[in-house]
C-alpha positions in Angstrom: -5.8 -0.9 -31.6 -4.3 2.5 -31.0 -5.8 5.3 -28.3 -4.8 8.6 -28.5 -4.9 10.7 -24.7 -3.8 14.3 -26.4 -3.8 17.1 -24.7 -2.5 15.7 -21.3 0.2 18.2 -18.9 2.7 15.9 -17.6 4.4 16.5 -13.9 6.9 19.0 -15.6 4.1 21.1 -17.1 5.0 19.8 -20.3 1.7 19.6 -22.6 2.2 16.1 -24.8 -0.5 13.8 -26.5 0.4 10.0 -25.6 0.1 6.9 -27.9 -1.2 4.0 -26.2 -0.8 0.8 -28.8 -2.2 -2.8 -27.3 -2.0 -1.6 -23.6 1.8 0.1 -23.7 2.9 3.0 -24.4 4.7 3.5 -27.7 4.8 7.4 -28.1 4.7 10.5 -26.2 4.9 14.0 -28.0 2.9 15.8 -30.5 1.3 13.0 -32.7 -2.3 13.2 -33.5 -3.3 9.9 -34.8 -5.3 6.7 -33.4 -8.1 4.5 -33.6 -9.7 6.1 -30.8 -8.8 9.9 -29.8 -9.7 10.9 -25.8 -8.9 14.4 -24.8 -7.4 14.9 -21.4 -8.4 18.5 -21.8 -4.9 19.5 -20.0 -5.5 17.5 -16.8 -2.6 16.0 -15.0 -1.7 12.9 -15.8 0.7 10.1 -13.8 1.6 7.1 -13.8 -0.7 4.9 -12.5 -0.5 4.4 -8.7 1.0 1.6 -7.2 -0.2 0.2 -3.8 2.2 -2.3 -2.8 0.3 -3.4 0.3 -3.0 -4.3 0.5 -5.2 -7.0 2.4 -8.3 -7.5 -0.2 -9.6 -10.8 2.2 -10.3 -13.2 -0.6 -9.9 -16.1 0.3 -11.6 -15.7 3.6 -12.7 -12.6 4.2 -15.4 -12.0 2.0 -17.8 -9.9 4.1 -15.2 -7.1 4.3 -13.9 -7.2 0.7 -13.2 -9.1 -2.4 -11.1 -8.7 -5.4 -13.9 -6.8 -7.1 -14.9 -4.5 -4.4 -11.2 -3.8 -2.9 -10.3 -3.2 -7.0 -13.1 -0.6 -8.0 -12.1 1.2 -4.7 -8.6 1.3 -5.9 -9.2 2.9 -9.5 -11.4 5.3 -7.9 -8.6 6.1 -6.1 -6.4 6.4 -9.3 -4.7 2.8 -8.1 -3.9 0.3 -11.1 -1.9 -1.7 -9.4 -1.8 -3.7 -5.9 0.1 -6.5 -4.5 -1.7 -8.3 -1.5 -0.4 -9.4 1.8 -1.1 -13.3 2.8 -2.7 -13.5 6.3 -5.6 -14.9 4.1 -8.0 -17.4 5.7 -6.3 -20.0 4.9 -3.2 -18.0 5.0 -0.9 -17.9 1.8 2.0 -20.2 3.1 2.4 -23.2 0.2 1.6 -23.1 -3.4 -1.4 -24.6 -3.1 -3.2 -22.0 -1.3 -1.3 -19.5 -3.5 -2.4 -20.8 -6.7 -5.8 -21.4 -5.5 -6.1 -17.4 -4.4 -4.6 -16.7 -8.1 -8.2 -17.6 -9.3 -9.9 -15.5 -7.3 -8.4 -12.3 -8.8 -9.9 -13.0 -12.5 -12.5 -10.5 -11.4 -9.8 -7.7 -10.2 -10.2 -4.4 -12.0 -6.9 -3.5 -11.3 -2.9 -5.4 -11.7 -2.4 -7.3 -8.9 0.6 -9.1 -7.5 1.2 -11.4 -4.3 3.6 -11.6 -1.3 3.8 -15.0 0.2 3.9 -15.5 4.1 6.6 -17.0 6.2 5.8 -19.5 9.4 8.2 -21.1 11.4 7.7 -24.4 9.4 7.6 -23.4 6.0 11.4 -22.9 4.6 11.0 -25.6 1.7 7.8 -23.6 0.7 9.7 -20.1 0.6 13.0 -21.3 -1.3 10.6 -23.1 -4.3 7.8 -20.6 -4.7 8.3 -18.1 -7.8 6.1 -15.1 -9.1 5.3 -12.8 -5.9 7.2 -9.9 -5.3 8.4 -11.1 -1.5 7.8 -13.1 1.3 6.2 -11.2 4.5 7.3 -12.2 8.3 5.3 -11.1 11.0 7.5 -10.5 13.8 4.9 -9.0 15.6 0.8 -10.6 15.7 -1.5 -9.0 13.6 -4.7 -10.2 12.0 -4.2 -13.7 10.7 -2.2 -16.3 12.4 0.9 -15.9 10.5 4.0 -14.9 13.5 7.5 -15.9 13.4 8.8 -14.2 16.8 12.1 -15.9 17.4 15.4 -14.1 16.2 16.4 -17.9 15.6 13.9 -18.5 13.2 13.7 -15.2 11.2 17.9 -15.8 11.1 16.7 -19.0 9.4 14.7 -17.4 6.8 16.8 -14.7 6.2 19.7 -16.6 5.2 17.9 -17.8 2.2 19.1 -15.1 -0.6 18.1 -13.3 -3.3 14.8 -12.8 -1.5 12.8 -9.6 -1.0 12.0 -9.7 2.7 8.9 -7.9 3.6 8.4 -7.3 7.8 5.8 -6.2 10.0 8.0 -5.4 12.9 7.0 -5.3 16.1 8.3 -7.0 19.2 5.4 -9.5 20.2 7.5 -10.3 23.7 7.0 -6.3 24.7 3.1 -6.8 23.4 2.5 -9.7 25.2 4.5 -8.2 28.3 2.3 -4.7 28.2 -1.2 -6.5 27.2 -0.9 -7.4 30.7 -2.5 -4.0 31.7 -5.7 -4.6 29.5 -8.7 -4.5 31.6 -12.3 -5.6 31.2 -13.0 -1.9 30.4 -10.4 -1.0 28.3 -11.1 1.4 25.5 -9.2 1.9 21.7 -6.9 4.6 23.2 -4.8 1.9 25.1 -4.1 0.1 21.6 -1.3 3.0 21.4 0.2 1.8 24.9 0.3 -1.6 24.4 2.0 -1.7 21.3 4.2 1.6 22.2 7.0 3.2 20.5 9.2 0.8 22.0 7.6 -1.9 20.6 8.2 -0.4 17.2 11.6 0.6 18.1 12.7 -2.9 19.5 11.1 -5.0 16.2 13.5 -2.8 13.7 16.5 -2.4 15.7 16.2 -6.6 15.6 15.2 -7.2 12.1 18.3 -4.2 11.2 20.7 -6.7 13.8 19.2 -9.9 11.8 19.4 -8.1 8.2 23.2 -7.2 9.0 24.2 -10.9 9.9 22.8 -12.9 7.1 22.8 -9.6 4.7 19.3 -10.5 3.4 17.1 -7.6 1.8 14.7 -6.1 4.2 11.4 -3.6 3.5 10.3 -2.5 6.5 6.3 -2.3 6.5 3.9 0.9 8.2 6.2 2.5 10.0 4.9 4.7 12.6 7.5 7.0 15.2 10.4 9.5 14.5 12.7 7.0 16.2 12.4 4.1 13.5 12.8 7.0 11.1 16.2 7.3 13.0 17.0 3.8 12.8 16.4 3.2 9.4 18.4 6.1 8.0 21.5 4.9 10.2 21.4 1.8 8.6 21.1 2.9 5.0 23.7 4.9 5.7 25.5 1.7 6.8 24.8 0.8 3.0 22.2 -1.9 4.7 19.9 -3.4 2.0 16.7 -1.6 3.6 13.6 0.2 2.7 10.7 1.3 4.2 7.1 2.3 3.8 4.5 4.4 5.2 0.9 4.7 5.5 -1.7 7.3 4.8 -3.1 6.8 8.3 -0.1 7.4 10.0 0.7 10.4 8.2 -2.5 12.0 9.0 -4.0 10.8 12.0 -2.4 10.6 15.8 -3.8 8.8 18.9 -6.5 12.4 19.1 -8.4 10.1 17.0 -8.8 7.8 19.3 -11.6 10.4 21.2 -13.8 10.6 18.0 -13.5 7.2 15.9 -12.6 4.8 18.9 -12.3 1.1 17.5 -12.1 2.3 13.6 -8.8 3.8 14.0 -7.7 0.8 16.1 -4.8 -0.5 13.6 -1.5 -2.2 14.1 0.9 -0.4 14.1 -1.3 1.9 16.1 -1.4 5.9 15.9 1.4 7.5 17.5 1.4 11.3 17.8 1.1 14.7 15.6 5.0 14.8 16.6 5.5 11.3 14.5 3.3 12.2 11.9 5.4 15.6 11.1 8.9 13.3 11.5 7.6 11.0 9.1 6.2 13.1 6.6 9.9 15.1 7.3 11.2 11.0 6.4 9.2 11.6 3.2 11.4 14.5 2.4 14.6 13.3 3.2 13.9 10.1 0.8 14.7 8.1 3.9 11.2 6.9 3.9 11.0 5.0 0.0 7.5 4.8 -0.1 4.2 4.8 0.7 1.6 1.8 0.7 -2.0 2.1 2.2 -2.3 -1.4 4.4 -5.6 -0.9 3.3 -7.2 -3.4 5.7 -11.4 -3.0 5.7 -13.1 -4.4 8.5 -17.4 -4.3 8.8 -18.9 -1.6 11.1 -20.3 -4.1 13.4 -16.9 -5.9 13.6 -15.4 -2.3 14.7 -18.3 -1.9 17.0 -17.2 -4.8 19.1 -16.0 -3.7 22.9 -12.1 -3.1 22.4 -10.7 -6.8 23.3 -12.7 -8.2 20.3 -12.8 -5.2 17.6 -9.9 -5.8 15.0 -7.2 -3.8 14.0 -6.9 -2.2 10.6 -8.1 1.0 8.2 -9.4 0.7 4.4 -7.4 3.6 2.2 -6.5 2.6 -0.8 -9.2 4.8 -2.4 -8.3 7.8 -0.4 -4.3 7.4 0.0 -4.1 9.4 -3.6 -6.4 12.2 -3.0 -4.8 13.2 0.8 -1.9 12.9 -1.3 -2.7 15.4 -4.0 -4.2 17.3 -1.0 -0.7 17.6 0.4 0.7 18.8 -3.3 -1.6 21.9 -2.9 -0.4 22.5 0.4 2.9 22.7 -0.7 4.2 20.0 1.9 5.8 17.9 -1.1 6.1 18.5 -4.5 4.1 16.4 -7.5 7.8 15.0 -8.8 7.8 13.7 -4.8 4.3 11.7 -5.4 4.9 10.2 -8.6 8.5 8.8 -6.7 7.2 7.9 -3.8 3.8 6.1 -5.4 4.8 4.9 -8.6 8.5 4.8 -9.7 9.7 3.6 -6.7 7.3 1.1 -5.3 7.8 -0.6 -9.0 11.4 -0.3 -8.6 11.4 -2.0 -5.1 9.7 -4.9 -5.9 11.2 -5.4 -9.1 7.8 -4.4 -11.4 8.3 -4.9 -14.9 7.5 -1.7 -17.4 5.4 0.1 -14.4 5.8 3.1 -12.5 6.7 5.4 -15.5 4.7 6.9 -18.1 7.5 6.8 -20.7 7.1 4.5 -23.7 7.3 0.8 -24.0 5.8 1.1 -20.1 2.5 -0.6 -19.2 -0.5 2.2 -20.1 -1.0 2.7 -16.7 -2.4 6.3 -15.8 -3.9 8.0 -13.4 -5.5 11.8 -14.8 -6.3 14.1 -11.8 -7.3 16.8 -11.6 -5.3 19.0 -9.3 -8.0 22.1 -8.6 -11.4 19.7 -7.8 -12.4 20.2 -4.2 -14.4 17.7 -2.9 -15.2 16.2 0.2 -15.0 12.6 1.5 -17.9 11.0 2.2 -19.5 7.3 2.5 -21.5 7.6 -0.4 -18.5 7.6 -2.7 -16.5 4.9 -1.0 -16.3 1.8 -2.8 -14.7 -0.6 -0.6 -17.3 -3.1 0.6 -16.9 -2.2 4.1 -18.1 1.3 3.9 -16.3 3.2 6.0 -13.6 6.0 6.0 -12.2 7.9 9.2 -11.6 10.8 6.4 -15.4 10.5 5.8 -16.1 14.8 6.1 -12.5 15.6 5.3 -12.5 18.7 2.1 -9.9 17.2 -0.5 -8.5 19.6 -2.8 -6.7 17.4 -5.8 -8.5 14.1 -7.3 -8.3 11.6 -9.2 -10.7 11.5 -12.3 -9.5 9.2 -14.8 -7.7 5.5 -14.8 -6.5 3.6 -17.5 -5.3 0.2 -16.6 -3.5 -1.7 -19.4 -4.3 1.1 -21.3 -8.5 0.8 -21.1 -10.5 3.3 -19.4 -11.6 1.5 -16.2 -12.3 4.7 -13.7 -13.9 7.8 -15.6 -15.5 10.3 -13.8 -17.0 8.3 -11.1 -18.4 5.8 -13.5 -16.4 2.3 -13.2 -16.4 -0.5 -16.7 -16.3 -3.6 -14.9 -15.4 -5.1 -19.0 -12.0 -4.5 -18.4 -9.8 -6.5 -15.8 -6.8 -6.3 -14.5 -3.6 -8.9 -15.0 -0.8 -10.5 -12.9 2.6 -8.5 -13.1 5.9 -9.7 -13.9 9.2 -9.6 -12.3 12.6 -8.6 -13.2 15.5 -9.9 -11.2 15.3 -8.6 -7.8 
């Protein structure tokens, strides 16, 4: 079965016709026939986004999402692929659990890969377990119950090699130390003094000091002030085995949030200031930051309601994290070339994603067609994530996404979703 997308404009302006044969790509140029013949009618078309962190809840979590729900979101979002973080309930820390959440995801619209979580009793798990694209420590608490605090312990782990280590760093001891100010009253705005910019600073500056001593692979997860911007380019420039990501939230919202959404923007990392987001989006820039990955992390409205103490921490954004992008294209702030790097070649090159991130041939036929002058705005009735919510909800988007092939079938088109099609596991290369 051959389908024929002609008349697409690729990032360079180029105006092709690609050849999609049993879900790859086997031509690009002026050809002109297929079994089936869609015209792109001189849209923009990438390669299919990659979100390579993303909490979908199943197993567990349910009630917020699921791996239908958190996947239509995604391809509305021009998303066709996602690899999902293991604070699961049980949390994803043996191969049991693993290959039990592998079922789950026969219903995902999207690719989906896995990350594996670290404890402080799990080594024999981490050096068996094969197909996932890393293994996440949580130096600092977040939702779940998965923490490994001590440098001892994340030494431990770390010297294990040829392992992509995935890190939430913050320093729990400085948490613990300035949760001590919480009062009964306490409202969202002191999430951003509790878990300051020192906190951030101290939890990369350690995992850097670990990740020099054992010279394990690091990726550094949501990072959130200029100063960790700081660190992390000193140490690549050290020639350190270290990346980094960035999300949407803390590009584009600050602790001013705080005023208007209270408990919704209440996430960990929390919201720094608009100083931060300008030095990351400057991070962006200067290719010290590699990527950027949502941490799309949907909570109910009446969980977010909750007084502050009780409320939990996370925003969903995987189907807005490619629209404020394209927003930013239009702006000027970075260019198209930037995006596609940033959300699709590189995330696939950092996690070691066979024949993704590229629309080139003999890659995966995943693509994302946007169209670049559609202004719309956000608002709920569009969101698809089974939570609801957006704290972009009235934000005017200029750039969207309107169709997704995943695999090479037309999942997302025009705001209608074909639930026939799903997604599949990716594969590795050697890391």
């Amino acid at each position: 079965m051959t389908t024929l997308l002609k008349n697409c404009t690729l990032a360079n302006k180029l105006n092709v016709n690609i050849t999609i044969t049993d879900g790859t790509i086997t031509a690009i140029g002026n050809q002109t026939k297929a079994d089936k013949i869609i015209d792109i009618k001189g849209k923009t078309v990438l390669p299919g986004i990659i979100d390579s962190h993303v909490h979908f809840r199943e197993p567990g979590g349910e009630q917020k999402e699921d791996w239908l729900t958190g996947s239509m979101a995604a391809v509305a979002g021009g998303v066709t692929t996602v690899i999902d973080m293991p604070n699961n309930d049980p949390p994803i820390t043996d191969l049991a659990t693993l290959n039990k959440k592998r079922k789950l995801t026969k219903k995902s619209l999207v690719n989906f890969g896995f990350f594996f979580g670290a404890t402080t009793n799990n080594i024999e798990e981490v050096r068996k377990v094969s197909g996932i694209a890393g293994i996440k420590i949580y130096v600092g608490s977040s939702t779940g119950n998965l923490l490994v605090a001590q440098d001892d312990d994340i030494k431990k782990l770390m010297e294990i090699p040829n392992i992509n280590w995935v890190i939430h760093a913050e320093d729990e001891e400085l948490i613990r130390k300035n949760s001590q100010q919480i009062s009964e009253n306490s409202n969202s705005a002191i999430h951003s003094q509790i878990r300051n910019r020192q906190v951030a600073m101290k939890g990369v500056e350690r995992v850097i000091d670990l990740a020099k001593e054992t010279n394990a692979r690091i990726h550094i997860c949501h990072i959130s002030t200029a100063e960790e911007v700081s660190l992390i380019k000193k140490a690549k420039n050290a020639n350190l085995q270290i990346t980094c990501e960035v999300s949407p939230h803390h590009l584009f919202l600050n602790d001013g949030a705080y005023e208007k959404f209270g408990n919704f923007v209440k996430v960990n990392p929390p919201l720094r200031t608009k100083k931060d987001n300008e030095a990351l989006l400057k991070g962006l820039n200067d290719g010290i930051i590699d990527i950027i990955a949502t941490d799309h992390a949907p909570h109910t409205i009446k969980e977010k309601e909750t007084p502050y103490h009780d409320a939990p921490a996370g925003i969903p954004e995987v189907q807005t994290s490619l629209p404020l992008m394209l927003n930013e294209v239009n702006k000027g702030t970075i260019t198209i070339e930037q995006l596609i790097e940033i959300m699709s070649a590189q995330p696939a090159k950092l996690f070691s994603l066979q024949n993704k991130g590229l629309i080139a041939e003999g890659y995966d036929a995943d693509i994302t067609v946007v169209d670049m002058d559609k202004k719309q705005i956000i608002n709920k009735e569009m969101l698809l994530s089974k939570c609801g919510w957006s704290p972009y909800e009235n934000m005017k988007i200029t750039g969207w996404p309107v169709m997704t092939f995943v695999n090479g079938n037309l999942v997302y088109d025009q705001g209608k979703i074909n639930q026939q099609f799903k997604g599949r596991e990716i594969t590795y290369g050697k890391i």
